[in-house]
C-alpha positions as CSV (number, residue, x, y, z in Angstrom):
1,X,153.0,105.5,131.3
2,X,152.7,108.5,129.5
3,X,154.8,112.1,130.4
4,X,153.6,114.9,128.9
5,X,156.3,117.7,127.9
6,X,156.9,121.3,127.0
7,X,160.0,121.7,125.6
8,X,162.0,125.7,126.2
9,X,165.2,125.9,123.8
10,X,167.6,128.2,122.3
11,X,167.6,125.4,119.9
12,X,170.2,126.5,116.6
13,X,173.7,127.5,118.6
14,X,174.9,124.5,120.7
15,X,174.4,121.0,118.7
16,X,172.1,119.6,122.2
17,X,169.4,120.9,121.9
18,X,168.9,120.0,118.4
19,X,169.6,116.1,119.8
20,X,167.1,117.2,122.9
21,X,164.6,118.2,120.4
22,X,164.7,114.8,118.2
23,X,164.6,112.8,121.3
24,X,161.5,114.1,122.7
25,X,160.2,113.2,119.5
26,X,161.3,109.4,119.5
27,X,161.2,108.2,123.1
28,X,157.6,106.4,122.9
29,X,157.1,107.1,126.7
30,X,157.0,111.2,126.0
31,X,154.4,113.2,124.3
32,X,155.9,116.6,123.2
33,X,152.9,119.0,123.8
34,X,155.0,121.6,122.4
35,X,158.3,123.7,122.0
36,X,159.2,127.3,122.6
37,X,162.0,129.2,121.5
38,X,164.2,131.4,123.3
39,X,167.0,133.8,122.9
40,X,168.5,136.3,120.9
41,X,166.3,135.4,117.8
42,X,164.0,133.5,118.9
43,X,161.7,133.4,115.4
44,X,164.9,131.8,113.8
45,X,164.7,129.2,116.4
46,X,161.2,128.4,115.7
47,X,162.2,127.3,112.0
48,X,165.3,125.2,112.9
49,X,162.8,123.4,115.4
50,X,160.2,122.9,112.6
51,X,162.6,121.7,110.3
52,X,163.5,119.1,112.6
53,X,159.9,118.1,113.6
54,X,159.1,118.0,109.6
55,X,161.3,115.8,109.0
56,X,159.6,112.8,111.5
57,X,156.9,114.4,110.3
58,X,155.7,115.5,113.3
59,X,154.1,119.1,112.5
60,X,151.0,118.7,114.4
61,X,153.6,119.7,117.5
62,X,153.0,123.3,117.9
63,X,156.7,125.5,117.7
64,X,156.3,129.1,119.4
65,X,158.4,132.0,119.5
66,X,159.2,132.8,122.9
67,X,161.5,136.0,124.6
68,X,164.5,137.5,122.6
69,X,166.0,139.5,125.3
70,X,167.2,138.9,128.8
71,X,165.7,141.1,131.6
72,X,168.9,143.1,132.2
73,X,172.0,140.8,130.9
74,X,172.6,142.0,127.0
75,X,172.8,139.3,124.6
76,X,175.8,137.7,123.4
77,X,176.9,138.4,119.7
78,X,179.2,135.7,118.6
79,X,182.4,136.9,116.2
80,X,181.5,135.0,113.4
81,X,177.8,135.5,113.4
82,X,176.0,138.1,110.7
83,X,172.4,139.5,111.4
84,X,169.3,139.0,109.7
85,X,166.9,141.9,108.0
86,X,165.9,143.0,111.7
87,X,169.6,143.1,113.0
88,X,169.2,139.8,114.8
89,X,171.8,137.1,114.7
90,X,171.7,134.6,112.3
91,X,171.7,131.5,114.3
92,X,174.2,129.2,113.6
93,X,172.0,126.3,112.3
94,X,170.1,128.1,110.5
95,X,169.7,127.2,106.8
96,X,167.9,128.9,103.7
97,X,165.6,125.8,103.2
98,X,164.0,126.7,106.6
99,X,162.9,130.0,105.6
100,X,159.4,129.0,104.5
101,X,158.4,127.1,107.8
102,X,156.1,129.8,109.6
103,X,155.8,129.4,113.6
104,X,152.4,129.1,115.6
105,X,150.5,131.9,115.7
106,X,149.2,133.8,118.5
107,X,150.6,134.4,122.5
108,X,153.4,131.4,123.6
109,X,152.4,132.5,127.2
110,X,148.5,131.8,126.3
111,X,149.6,128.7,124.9
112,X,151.4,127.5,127.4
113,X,148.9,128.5,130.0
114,X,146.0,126.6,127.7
115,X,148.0,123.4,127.9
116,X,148.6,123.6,131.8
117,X,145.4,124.5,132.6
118,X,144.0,121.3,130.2
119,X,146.4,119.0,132.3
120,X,147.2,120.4,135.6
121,X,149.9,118.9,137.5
122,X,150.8,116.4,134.3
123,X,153.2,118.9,132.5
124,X,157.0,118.9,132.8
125,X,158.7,122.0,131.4
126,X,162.2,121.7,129.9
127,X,163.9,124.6,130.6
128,X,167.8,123.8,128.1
129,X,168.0,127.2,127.5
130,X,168.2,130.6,129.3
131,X,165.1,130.7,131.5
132,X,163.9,134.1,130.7
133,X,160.7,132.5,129.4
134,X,159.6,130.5,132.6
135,X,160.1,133.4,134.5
136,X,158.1,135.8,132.9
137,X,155.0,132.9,133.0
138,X,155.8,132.7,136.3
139,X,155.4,136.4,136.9
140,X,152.3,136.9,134.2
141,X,150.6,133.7,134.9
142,X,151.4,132.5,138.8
143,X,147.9,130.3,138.6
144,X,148.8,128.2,136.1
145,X,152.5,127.9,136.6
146,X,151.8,126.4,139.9
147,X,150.1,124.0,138.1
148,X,153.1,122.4,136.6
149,X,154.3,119.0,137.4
150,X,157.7,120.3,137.6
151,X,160.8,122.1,135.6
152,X,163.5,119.8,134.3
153,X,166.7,122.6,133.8
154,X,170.0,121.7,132.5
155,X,172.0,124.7,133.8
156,X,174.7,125.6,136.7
157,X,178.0,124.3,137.9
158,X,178.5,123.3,141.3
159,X,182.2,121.7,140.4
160,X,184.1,125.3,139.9
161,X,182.6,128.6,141.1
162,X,182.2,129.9,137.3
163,X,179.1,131.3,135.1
164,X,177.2,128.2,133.4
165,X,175.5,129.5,129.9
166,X,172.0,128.8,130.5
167,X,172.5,130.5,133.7
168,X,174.6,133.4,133.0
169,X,172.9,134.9,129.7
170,X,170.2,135.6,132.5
171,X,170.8,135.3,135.8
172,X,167.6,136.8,137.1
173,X,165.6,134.9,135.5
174,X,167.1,131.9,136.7
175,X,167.0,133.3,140.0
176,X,163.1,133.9,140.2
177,X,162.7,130.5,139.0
178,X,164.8,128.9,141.4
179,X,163.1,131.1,144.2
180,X,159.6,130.0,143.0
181,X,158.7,127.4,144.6
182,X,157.5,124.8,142.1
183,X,159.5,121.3,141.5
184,X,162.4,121.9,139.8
185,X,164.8,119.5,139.1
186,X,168.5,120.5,138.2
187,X,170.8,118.8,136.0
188,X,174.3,121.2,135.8
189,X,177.2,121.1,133.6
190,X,179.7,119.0,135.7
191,X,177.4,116.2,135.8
192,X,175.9,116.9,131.9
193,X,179.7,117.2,130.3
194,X,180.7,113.4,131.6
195,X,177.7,111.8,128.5
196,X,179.2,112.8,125.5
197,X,178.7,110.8,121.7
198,X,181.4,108.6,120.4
199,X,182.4,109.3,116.7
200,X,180.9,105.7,116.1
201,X,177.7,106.8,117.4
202,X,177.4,110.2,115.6
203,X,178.1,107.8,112.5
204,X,175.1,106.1,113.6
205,X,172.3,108.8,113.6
206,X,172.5,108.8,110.2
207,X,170.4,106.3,108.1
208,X,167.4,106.9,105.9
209,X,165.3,108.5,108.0
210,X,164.6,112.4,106.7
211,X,164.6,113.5,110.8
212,X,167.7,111.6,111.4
213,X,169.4,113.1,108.0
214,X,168.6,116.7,108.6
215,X,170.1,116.4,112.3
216,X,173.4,114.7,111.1
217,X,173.9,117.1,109.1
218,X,173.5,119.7,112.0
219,X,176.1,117.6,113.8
220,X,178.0,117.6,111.3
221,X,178.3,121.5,110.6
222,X,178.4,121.9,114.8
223,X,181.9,119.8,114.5
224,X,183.0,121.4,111.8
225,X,182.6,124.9,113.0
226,X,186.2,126.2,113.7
227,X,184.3,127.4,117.2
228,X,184.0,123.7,118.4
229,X,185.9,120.8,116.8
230,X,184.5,118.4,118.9
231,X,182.2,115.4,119.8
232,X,178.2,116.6,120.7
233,X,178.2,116.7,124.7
234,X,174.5,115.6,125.7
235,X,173.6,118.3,128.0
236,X,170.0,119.3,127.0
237,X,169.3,115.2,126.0
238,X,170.5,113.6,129.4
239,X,168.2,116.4,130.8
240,X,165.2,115.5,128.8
241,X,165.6,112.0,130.3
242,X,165.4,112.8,133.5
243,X,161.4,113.1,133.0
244,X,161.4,109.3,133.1
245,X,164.6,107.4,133.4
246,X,166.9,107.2,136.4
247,X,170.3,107.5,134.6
248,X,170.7,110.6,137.0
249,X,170.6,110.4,141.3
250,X,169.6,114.0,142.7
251,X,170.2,115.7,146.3
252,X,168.4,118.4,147.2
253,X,170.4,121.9,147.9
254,X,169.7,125.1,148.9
255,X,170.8,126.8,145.9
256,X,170.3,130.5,144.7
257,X,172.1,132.7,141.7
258,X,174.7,135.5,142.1
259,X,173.3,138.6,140.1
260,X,176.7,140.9,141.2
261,X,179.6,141.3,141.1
262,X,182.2,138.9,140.9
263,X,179.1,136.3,141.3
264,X,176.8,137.4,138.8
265,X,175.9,134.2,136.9
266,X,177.0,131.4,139.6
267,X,175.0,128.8,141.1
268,X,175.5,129.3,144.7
269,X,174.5,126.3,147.1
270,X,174.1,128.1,150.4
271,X,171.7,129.1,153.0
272,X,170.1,132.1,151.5
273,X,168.8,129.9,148.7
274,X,165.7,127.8,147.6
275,X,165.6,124.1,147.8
276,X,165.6,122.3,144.7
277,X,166.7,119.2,143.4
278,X,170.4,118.9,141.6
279,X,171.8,115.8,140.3
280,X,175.6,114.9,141.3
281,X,175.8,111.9,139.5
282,X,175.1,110.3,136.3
283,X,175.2,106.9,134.3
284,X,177.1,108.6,131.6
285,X,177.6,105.7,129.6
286,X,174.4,104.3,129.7
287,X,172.9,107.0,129.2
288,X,174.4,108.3,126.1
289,X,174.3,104.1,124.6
290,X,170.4,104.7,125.4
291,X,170.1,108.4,123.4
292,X,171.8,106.9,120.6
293,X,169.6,103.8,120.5
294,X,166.6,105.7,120.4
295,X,167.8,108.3,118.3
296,X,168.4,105.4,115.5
297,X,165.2,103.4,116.0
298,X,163.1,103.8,113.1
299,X,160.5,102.3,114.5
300,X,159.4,105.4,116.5
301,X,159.0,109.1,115.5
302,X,157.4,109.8,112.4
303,X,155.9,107.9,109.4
304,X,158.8,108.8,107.1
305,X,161.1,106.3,109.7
């Protein structure tokens, strides 16, 4: 059985989504319809993405550049970021050979609507960024967003009351899409932060595959940078599996999003929410065994493999 996706990514800051990005590419049961970028600088984005899909040699996938600024949150600057010739932030995976990849042209909201409309009810959308993009096609395009199968986000933490990124860099956002009432299905930090790569399987994305090169080497500058110093954590990946593996059980909640005060950010499971899926528990293991697998089978994603 095939599952049909649309990847939405602030792909470049956090190593995941990169990871996220490569495995929608190489799992054989999931066609990647296409990928938006979101966030800050979202045109950078588009070019990290396309290097990665370049190097499977996958360019037929079409890479959009989706919303740079929240509704009413500002954006975060990082310390140790500089800014581009428009005063955006250079994103942190950014690299000068990427600067001649061009994005799609044209409207990501058309594009996105096209593709629903030419498979209603067959498209998941994978929200592993901020989900300023979702809900502005929700508000511009309520037709076809109702036509969605469903929206797989990695986002929110129901372990500590506490901002989650995805969540927090715009919380109203997150909130109309959690009030909108098409499937979603959840998958928050507590439960993403238990699947996390051993050193031995970061050693073993690397082989002589041009896709698998270019993202160890993103892995490799993520644990380097003096901001992290760690092993990749598989949020936005054990996500994307949700479309079609079980690695994760789910409960539904009544959740909704604090946008003041004190709970400006927080996921909030309580009665004046929306019912949608969350999972509270995961495989982590297993799964993370499986990403890597597939990650290093050169048997699927690209000719160059």
């Amino acid at each position: 059985m095939e599952y049909h996706v649309i990847l939405d990514t602030d792909i470049g800051d956090d190593i995941d989504d990169a990871i996220a990005l490569a495995l929608a590419l190489k799992m054989p049961q999931i066609v990647t319809k296409g990928v938006i970028t979101t966030y800050r600088n979202a045109k950078m984005r588009t070019k990290i993405a396309m290097a990665l899909l370049d190097g499977w040699k996958r360019m037929d996938i079409p890479v959009y550049a989706g919303e740079d600024d929240p509704e009413r949150e500002k954006y975060y600057n990082f310390p140790f970021e500089k800014q581009d010739a428009d005063g955006k932030p250079i994103i942190g995976h950014y690299e000068e050979y990427m600067r001649g990849y061009a994005c799609a042209e044209g409207d990501w909201q058309e594009f996105l609507a096209h593709q629903i409309r030419s498979d209603p009810n067959g498209i998941s959308l994978i929200g592993i960024g901020p989900l300023t993009d979702i809900a502005k096609f929700a508000d511009s395009h309520p037709e076809e967003f109702s036509l969605l199968k469903e929206i797989v986000i990695m986002g929110g933490d129901f372990a500590q009351r506490k901002p989650e990124w995805n969540i927090k860099c715009d919380p109203e956002a997150a909130q109309r899409v959690f009030s909108s009432g098409q499937r979603i299905r959840l998958i928050p930090v507590n439960i993403t932060i238990q699947c996390v790569f051993s050193a031995e399987q970061v050693q073993r994305l690397h082989n002589e595959c041009i896709g698998n090169q270019r993202l160890s080497r993103m892995i490799g500058i993520w644990i380097k940078n003096t901001h992290y110093k760690k092993l990749p954590i598989l949020h936005d990946p054990l996500a994307l599996t949700c479309v079609c593996m079980d690695f994760c059980s789910f409960t539904q909640k009544t959740v909704r999003v604090g946008l003041e005060g004190g709970e400006r950010g927080v996921t909030l499971e309580d009665g004046a929410g929306s019912e949608i899926l969350v999972a509270d528990s995961v495989r982590a293991a297993e799964a993370a065994e499986f990403i890597c697998n597939t990650l290093c089978d050169l048997r699927t994603g690209g000719e160059r493999c």
